[in-house]
N, C-alpha and C positions, 0 to 999 in steps of 0.2 A: 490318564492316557499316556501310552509309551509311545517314542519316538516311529517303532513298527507299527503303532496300531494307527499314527497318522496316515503314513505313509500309506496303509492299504486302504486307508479312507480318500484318498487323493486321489487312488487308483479305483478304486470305485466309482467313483464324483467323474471323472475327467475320462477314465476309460485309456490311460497312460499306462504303460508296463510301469512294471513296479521296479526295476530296474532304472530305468529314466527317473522316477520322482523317487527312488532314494539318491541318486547322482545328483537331481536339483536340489532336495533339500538340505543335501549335506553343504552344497556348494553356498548354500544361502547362510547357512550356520558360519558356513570359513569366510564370507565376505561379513558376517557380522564381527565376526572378532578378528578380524584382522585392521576392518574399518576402528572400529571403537579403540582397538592394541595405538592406532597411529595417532588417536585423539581426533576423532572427526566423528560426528553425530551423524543416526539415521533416520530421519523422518518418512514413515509410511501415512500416507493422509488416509483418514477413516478408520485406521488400526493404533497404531501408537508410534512411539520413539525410542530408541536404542540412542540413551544418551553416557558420558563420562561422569559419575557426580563426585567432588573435590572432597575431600575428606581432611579436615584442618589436623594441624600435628597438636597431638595431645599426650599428655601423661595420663601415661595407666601404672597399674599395680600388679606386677606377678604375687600373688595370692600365696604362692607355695614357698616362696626365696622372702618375700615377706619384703620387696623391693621396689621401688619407683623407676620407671622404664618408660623411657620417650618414643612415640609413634610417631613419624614421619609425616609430614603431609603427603596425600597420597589419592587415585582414583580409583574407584569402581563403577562397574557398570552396572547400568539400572534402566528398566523398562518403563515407561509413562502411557498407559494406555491413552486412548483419545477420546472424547467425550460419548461418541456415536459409540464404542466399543462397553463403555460403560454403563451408558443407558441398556444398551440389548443386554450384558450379564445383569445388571438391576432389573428387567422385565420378564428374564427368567423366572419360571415357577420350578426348573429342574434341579434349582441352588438346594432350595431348602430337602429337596425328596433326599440330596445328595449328604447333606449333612446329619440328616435324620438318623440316614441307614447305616 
């Protein structure tokens, strides 16, 4: 599903121009990275968390130079569903049709 095909599902759902709920949901996308960009977590209850996860500095290997090269400790963002959120995709029976096809 594309970022359009929510949007006119939201507009369906709620009976919003679709104008408005693409203005909301972009604006929901920039307060997510803008939140996480400053180091502060999001907790939505019944959905999940937009949290920072730490990423320890390590050595790797450029493969092609045939070289040892230091990674930085460093953060990325990462989503944690919520328990409620992953019962309902586990009770799905629309997973498997989905992977089938």
């Amino acid at each position: 599903m594309t970022k359009a095909e929510v949007i006119a599902r939201i507009t369906d759902q709620t009976g919003i121009e679709k104008g408005d709920v693409t203005t909301t949901v972009e604006a929901f996308f920039d307060v997510v990275k803008e939140t996480l960009a400053e180091g502060e977590n999001i907790y939505v209850r019944g959905f999940g968390s937009f949290v920072n996860k730490k990423r320890a500095r390590k050595v790797a290997r450029n493969i092609s130079k045939n070289t040892a090269m230091i990674i930085d400790e460093h953060y990325v963002p990462s989503f944690k569903p919520s328990k409620v959120f992953v019962e309902k995709v586990k009770e799905s029976d629309k997973i498997g049709e989905a992977v089938e096809a």
